[in-house]
N, C-alpha and C positions, 0 to 999 in steps of 0.2 A: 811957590804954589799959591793961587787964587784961593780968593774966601769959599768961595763957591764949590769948588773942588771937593775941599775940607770938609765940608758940609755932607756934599754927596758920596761919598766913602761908606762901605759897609764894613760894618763890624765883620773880624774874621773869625773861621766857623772851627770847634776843637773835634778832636777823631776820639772815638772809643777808650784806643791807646791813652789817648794823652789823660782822659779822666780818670781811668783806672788807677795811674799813675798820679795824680795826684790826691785820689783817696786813700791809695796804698801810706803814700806821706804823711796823709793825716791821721793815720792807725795807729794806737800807742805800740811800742814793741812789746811789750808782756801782753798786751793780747794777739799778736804773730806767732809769740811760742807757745801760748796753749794752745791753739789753733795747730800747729807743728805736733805738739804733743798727742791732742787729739786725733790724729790722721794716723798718728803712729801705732797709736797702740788701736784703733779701728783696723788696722792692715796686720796687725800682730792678733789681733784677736781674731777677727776672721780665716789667718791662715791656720791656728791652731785648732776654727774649730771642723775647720774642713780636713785638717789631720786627723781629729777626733774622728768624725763623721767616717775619714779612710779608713782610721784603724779597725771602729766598731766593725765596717762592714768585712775586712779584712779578718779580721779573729769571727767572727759570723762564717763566712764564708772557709774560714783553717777547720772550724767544727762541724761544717755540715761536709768536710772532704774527707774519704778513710784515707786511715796511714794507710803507705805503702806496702803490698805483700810481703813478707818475709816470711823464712822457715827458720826455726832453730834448730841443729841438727844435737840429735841427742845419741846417749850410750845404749843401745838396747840393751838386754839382757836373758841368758836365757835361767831357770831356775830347773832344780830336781824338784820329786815330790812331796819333799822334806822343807822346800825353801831355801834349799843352800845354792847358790850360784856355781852355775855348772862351766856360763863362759859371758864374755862380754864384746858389743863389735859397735863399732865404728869406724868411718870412714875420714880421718884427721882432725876431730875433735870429737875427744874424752870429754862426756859432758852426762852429768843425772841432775833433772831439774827436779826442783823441792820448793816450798810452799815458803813463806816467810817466819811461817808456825816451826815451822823445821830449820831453823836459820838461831844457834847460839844470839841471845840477845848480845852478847860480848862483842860476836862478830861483827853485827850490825851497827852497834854504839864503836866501832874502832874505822868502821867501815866510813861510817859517816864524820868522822871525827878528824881523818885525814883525805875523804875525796871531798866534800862539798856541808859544811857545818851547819849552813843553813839550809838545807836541804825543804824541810818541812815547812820555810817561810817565801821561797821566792815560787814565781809562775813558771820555772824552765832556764830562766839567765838572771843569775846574781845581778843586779845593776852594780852595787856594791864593791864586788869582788872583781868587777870590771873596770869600774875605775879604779880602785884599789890598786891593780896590775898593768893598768894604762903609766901611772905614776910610776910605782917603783922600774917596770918597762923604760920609761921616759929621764928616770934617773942613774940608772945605769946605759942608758944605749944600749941595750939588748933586749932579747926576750928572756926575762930569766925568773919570770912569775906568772902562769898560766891564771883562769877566770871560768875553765869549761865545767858545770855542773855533772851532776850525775845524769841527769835526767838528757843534757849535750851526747854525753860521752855512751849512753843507750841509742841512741840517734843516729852516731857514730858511727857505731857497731852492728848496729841491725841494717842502716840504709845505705850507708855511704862508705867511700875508700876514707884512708887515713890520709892521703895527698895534704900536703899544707897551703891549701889556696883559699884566697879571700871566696869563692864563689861557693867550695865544700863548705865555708864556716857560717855560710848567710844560710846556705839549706840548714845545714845541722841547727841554727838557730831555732829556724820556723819550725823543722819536722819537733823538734824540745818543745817550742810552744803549742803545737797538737798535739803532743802527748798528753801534756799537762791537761791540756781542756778532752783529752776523753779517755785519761785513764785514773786511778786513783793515786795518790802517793805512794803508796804500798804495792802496787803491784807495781809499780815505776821500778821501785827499791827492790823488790824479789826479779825482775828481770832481769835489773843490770848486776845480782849477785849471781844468778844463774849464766849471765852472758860472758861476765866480763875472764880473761886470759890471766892463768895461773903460770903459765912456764909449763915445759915437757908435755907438749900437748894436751893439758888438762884445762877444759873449761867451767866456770863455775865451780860455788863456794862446796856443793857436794864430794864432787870428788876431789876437788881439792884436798878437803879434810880428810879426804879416804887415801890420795896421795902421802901426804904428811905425815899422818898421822895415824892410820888405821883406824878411821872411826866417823862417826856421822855429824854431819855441821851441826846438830842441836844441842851434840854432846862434847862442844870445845870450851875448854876453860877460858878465860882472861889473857892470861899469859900466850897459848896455841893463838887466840884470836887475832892477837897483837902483832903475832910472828905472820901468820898469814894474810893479813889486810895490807903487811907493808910489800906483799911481794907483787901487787897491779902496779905502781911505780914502775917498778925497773927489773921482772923476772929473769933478765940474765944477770941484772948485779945482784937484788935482793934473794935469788933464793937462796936459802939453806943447802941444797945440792952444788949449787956454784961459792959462795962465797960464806962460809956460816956467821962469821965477824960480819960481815956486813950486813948479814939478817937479823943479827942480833942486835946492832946500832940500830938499823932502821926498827925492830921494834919496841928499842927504848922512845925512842922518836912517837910512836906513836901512842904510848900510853903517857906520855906527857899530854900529846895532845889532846887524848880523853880527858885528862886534869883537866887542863885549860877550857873546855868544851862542856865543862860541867858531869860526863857523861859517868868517872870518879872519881874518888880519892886519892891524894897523893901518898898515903902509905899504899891503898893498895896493887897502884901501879909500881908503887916499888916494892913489893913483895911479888909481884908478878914478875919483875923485870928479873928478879936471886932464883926464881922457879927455873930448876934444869927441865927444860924438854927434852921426848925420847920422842926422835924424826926417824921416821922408817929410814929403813935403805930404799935408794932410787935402782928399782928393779925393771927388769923389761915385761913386758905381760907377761904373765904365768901360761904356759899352754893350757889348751885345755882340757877336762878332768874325764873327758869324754869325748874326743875327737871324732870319730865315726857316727858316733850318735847322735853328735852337733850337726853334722853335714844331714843325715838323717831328715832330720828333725824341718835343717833349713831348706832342703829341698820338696818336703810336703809343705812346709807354708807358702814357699814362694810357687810350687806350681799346680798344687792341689786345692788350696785355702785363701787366693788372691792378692796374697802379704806381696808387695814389688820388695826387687832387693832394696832398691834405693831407702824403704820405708823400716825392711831388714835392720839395716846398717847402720840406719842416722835417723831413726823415727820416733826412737825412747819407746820402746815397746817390749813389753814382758809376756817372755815365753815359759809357762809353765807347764814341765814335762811329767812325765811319768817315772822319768828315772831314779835308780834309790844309789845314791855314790858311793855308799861305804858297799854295794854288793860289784858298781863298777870297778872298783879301788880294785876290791877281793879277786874278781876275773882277770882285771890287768896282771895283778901279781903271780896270780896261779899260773897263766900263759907264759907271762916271761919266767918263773922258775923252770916249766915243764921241757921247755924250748931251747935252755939255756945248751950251749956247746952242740949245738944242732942248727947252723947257718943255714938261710932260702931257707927250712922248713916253715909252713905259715899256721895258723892256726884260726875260728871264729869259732866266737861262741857269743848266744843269744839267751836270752833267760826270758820268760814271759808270766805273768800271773794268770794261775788258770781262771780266777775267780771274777778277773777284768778284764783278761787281755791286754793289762798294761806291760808295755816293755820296762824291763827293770835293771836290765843289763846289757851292753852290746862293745863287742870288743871285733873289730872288722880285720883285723890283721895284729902281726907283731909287733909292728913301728911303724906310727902313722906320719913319722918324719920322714922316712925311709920310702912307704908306700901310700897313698891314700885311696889304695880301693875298697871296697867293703863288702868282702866277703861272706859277708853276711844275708846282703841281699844277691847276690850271686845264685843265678840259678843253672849253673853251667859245671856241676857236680852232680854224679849219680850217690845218691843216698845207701843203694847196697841194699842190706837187710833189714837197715832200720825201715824199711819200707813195709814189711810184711805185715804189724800189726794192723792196716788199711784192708790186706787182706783178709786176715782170722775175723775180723770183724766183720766183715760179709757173708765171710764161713758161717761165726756163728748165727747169724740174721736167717740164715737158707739151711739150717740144718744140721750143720757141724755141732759138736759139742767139742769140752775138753778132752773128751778120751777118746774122739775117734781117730781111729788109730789106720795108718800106712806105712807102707813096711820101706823104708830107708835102703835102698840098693843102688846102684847105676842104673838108671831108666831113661828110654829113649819116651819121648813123647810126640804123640801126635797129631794136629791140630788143623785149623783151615778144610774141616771135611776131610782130615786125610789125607788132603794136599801139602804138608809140609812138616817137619820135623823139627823138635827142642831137644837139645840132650844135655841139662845143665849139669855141675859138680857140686858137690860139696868141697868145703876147704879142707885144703892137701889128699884131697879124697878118699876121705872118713867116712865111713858109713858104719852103722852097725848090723845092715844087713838081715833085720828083724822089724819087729812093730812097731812104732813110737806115736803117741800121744800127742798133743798139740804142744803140752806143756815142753816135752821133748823138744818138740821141734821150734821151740822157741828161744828158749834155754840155750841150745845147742848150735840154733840158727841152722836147723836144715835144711837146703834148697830143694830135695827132691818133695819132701812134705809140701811146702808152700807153692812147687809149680804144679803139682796133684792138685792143690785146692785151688786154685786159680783157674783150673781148664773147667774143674767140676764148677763153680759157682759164676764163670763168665769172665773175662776181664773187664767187658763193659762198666760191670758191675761194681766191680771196685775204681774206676776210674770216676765214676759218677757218686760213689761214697767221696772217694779221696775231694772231687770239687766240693763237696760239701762243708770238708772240714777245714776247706782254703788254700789246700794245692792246685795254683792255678797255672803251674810248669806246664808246658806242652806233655801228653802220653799219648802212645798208642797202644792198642785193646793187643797186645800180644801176651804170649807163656812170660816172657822173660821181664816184663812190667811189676812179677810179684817179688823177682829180688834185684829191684829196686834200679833197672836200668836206664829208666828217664831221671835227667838231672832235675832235681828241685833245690831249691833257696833252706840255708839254714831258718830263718825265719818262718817260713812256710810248716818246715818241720816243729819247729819250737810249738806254733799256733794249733798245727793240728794235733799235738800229742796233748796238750791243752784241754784241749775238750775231752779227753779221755780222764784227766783226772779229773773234771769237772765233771763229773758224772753224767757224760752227753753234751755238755751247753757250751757252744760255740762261741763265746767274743770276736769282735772286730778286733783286729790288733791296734793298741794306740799307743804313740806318742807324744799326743802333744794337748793338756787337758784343757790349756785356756789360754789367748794371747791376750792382751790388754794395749789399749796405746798408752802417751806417756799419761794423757789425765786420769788413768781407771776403765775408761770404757770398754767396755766387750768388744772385741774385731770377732772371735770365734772361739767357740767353748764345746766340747767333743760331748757327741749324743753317740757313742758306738752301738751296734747293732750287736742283739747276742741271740740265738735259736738253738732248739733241743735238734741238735743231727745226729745222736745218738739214745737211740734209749738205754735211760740209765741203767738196769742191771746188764746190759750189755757191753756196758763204760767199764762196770765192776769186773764182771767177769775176766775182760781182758787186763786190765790191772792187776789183778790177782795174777794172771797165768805170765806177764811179763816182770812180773816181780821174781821168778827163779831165776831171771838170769843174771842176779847177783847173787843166787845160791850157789854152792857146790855142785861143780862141774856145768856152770854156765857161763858164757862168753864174757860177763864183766865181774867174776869170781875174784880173779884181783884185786878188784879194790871193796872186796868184802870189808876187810877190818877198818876202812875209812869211814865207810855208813854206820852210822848211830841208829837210824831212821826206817821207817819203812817206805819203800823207794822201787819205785816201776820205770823201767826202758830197755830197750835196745839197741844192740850195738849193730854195725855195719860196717863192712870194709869192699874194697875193690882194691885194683891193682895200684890205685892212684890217689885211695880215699880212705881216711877212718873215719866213722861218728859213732857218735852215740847221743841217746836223744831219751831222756827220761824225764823224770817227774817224781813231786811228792802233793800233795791235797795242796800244797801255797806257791810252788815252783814250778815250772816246766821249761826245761835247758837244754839246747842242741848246740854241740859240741861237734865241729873236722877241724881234720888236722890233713895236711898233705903240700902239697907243691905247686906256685902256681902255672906252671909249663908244662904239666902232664908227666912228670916225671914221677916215675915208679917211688912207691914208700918200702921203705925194708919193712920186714917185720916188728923189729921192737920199735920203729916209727909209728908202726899204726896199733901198737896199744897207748898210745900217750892220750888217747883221745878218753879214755874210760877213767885215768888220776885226775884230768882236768875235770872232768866233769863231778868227781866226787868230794874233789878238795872246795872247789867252789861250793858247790850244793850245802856241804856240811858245814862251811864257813860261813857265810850267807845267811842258812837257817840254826846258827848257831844259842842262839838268844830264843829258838822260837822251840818250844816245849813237841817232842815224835807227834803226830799224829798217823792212825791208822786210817787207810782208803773208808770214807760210810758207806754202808753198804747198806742200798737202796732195797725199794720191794720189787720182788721179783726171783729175785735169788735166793736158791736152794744151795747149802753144803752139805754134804757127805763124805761118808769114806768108801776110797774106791780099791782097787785091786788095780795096781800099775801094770802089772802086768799084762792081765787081763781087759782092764779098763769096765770091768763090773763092782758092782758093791759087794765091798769085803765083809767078811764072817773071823772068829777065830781060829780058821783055817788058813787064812791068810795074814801073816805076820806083817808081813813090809806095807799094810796100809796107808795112805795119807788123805788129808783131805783134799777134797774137792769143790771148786764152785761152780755151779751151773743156774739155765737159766731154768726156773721154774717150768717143771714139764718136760723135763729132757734131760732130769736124769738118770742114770742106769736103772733096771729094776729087778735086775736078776743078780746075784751073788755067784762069786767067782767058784764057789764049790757044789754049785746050784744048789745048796740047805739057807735058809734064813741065819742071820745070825744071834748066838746067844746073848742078852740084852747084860745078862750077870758074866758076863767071859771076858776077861781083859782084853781092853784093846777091842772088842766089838762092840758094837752101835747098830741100833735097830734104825732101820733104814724108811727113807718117805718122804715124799715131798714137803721140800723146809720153806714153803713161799710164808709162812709165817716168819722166819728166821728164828727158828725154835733153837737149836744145834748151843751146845755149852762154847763151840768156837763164836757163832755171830752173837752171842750172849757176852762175853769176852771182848766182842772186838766194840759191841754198844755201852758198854761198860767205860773202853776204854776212851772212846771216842767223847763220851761225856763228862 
């Protein structure tokens, strides 16, 4: 190569590359790794804070979202008017929820002691207890140490299946962590004690302890707490009903754990652990104490009062009745003795308060296993004669008094202008052929009396009375209406002789005083309806006159020596029917007895209806001191001449007294002289609207 060449030669040019690379060389290495280090945790810091930033808006966003719907399905219950539980329904889970107040602290410190110990310190998921179980997990190769909280395990059970998949356990995670941010600790804890599964279909710590033990969660010792927190574990191995050794281990188990947990002492979990329990026996439901009246009851709330069954059955809602149980008990019993070696014969009987119209008793048939209809509200029975006093009542309204008298023979009657003919009978065709009195013919139940006063005062008349006092059975305005040939409802009859002792005043008939849901709230609370459809000495009047026919030689004379009391009704029969339907000032009770295919009653069949009715009444009101009917203003008594049906003198021996209404009664004496005021046995005679008379003197005496 020439000088020249050499000369003119240009330096060569370097690339980007190649500087880089040899700065890189000339970099000390400890400052490459801080440089490394720096970048690391710059990329480590920024992804955590954009975690951060996720999670806030995540938990932001879990609290502004509501949980998911759920229902708890609870035990409703229905109650008498005493408060004693009448019956209880559910639809596969037994469950009464209660407050945490209402929860044995024992329970709660056992409860927590063996589900989740730290209950009160995590947000929803132990970290702790997950690693915890991730190791011992990873140290045996299995799963044989769970990490689900209580607050998981509510999550669970209100939102989700039990399925064992990763995708259930990531919800049950989050829904735990919304719980936590919008509920309190405490109600976390009283939910999942009311949620969570005891065995034998009972859910929650209430009935639990009412399973167990016969007794309310608040009122569990140490020992009951210990035995029952171990039985969510494993209710076919741990319960007392399946395995008692093993409920017994497991609740040594557990009160170690309260040791450990701080929650006791270790004597006094071993003075708990030597405590013999007394576990009920595992029973099937009891039926109920009131079957007809249950049904009753649940077919006005669900189709009168809005109650859905569903809300029924599983809503925890308390139905408080009217019912008194020691008087249902009483009915029940009386029926089945009365009944006894008398097969298909059926029997109801209804009891009402005249004072409220509350029902107090109801007995629909003999065996509500056997049948469950309820013959009670059946209106497809003719009443008979218990019917007539609807009409004396009318009677007396238009004129009648007690002693007007008709003369008792075979009589053909006739009616529609003349256009048609009645020819009713007396029973076995008794007549006396002579004059009788009302009282007669009440006592005695005579049909020709009662169709005589039916044609004279209208039939209309008394159908439009009878609506009044709540017969709302179909009738039609004929003769034969007054003994009692339209069917009506033992109920109907109970309500309307009701107002007869109630001197006129009609109640609504009730059952059901107040429902409640499960928190307390009012669903519907009974405002009954009650009106004067009777004036009251006209209430009296017929009280009185239907009170002989538990005198001598009246149709329920039988069961004279049963009554203690002073006691008004009527009895009734048909070919296929007995009743009897009376009353005392605190009771009003209709009582058939008969078959239900129409089949003929014998005779001593159809006096069973008049022992029921007195065995009960007197059992019933056995605790409750006789009262006498009050007699209102208006009413005159005297003494009349039975015979005659005029006011008696010492010329007439067989007097008795009499009540009437004010202004209508006799005013002539049966020997047409006055009688002597100093003459035994006579009484100076006059209108007693004061209730002057030594008897209404006597009966205010008594009554006070």
């Amino acid at each position: 190569m020439s000088e020249n060449e050499n000369t003119n030669e240009k330096p060569r040019q370097q690339t980007p590359e190649s500087q880089s690379a040899r700065q890189k060389n000339e970099i000390p290495a400890s400052m490459r790794w801080m440089r490394r280090i720096k970048k690391t945790f710059s990329f480590f810091f920024t992804c955590s804070l954009l975690l951060l930033i996720g999670a806030t808006v995540f938990l932001v966003y879990l609290r502004s979202q509501t949980l998911p719907v759920t229902k708890t399905m609870q035990t409703s219950q229905m109650y008498d008017v005493h408060g004693e539980v009448i019956d209880t329904f559910y639809s596969g889970q037994n469950r009464q929820v209660v407050s945490l107040n209402d929860i044995s602290p024992y329970l709660i410190h056992a409860t927590l002691a063996v589900e989740d110990q730290h209950f009160y310190d995590h947000f929803g998921v132990d970290v702790k207890a997950v690693a915890r179980a991730a190791i011992v997990n990873v140290q045996a190769m299995a799963k044989v140490q769970g990490a689900g909280t209580i607050t998981q395990q509510l999550a669970r059970n209100l939102y989700l299946t039990h399925d064992r998949t990763w995708t259930r356990k990531i919800k049950e995670t989050v829904y735990a962590i919304q719980m936590e941010m919008q509920l309190s600790k405490d109600d976390i804890l009283a939910d999942y004690l009311n949620q969570i599964y005891y065995g034998h279909s009972t859910y929650g710590i209430e009935t639990a302890s009412e399973l167990f033990f016969g007794k309310h969660a608040s009122e569990l010792t140490l020992a009951e707490s210990a035995m029952i927190a171990g039985v969510p574990k494993g209710p076919r191995y741990y319960s007392p009903y399946y395995d008692l050794q093993n409920a017994m281990d497991r609740q040594k188990v557990v009160l170690q754990t309260m040791v450990n947990s701080g929650f006791i002492t270790q004597s006094a979990a071993e003075a708990a652990g030597r405590e013999k329990l007394t576990i009920l026996p595992l029973t099937k439901k009891k039926p109920s104490a009131a079957p007809y009246f249950r049904d009753y009851v649940r077919n006005l709330a669900t189709e009168k009062l809005g109650i859905s069954e569903e809300q029924f059955d599983e809503g925890g809602i308390r139905i408080y009745t009217t019912l008194d149980k020691n008087a249902q008990q009483i009915a029940e019993n009386v029926i089945t003795k009365q009944l006894e070696g008398k097969p298909d014969l059926q029997a109801a009987l209804v009891a009402v308060d005249p004072r409220t119209g509350e029902i107090k008793a109801m007995v629909g048939g003999r065996d509500y296993t056997e049948n469950q209809f309820n013959r009670v509200l059946s209106n497809t029975r003719q009443p008979g004669s218990s019917f007539k006093p609807f009409v004396y009542m009318v009677a007396l309204m238009n004129g009648f008094t007690p002693v007007t008298m008709v003369k008792s023979e075979p009589t053909v009657f006739t009616y529609d202008e003349g256009r048609q003919q009645y020819t009713p009978r007396n029973f076995n065709d008794q007549y006396t052929n002579g004059n009788i009195d009302m009282r007669q013919a009440i006592s005695k139940s005579d049909n020709i009396y009662a169709v005589h006063t039916i044609l004279e005062v209208g039939p209309q008349k008394v159908i439009d009375f009878a609506r009044k006092l709540g017969i709302a059975s179909p009738m039609k305005p004929l003769p034969s209406l007054a003994l009692g040939s339209f069917p009506v409802s033992p109920l109907e009859m109970a309500s309307a002789f009701a107002s007869i002792a109630n001197q006129g005043v009609h109640h609504e008939t009730t059952a059901i005083l107040r429902i409640e849901d499960a928190n307390g709230r009012v669903l519907y609370e009974a405002t009954p309806t009650e009106e004067q459809v009777i004036p009251p000495a006209v209430a009296y009047v017929m009280a009185n006159l239907m009170e002989s026919v538990f005198e001598e030689g009246g149709t329920g004379n039988r069961v004279a020596g049963t009554i203690k009391r002073p006691i008004a009704g009527k009895t009734g029969t048909t070919d296929t029917d007995a009743w009897l339907v009376g009353f005392t000032p605190e009771l009003s009770t209709a009582v058939w007895v008969g078959y239900d295919k129409n089949r003929d009653i014998t005779t001593v069949e159809s006096h069973l209806a008049s022992p029921i009715f007195a065995d009960f009444t007197e059992q019933t009101l056995a605790a409750i001191p006789p009262k006498l009917f009050p007699i209102p203003e208006g009413v005159s008594t005297v003494y009349i001449d039975p015979l005659s049906g005029k006011l008696s003198n010492e010329d007439c021996p067989n007097s008795k007294m009499e009540a009437f209404l004010v202004g209508t009664e006799p005013t002539t004496y049966c020997t047409g002289k006055p009688a002597n005021p100093d003459a035994a046995g006579g009484q100076k005679a006059g209108p007693k609207g004061d209730n002057g008379s030594w008897w209404n003197d006597l009966k205010r005496w008594w009554n006070d």
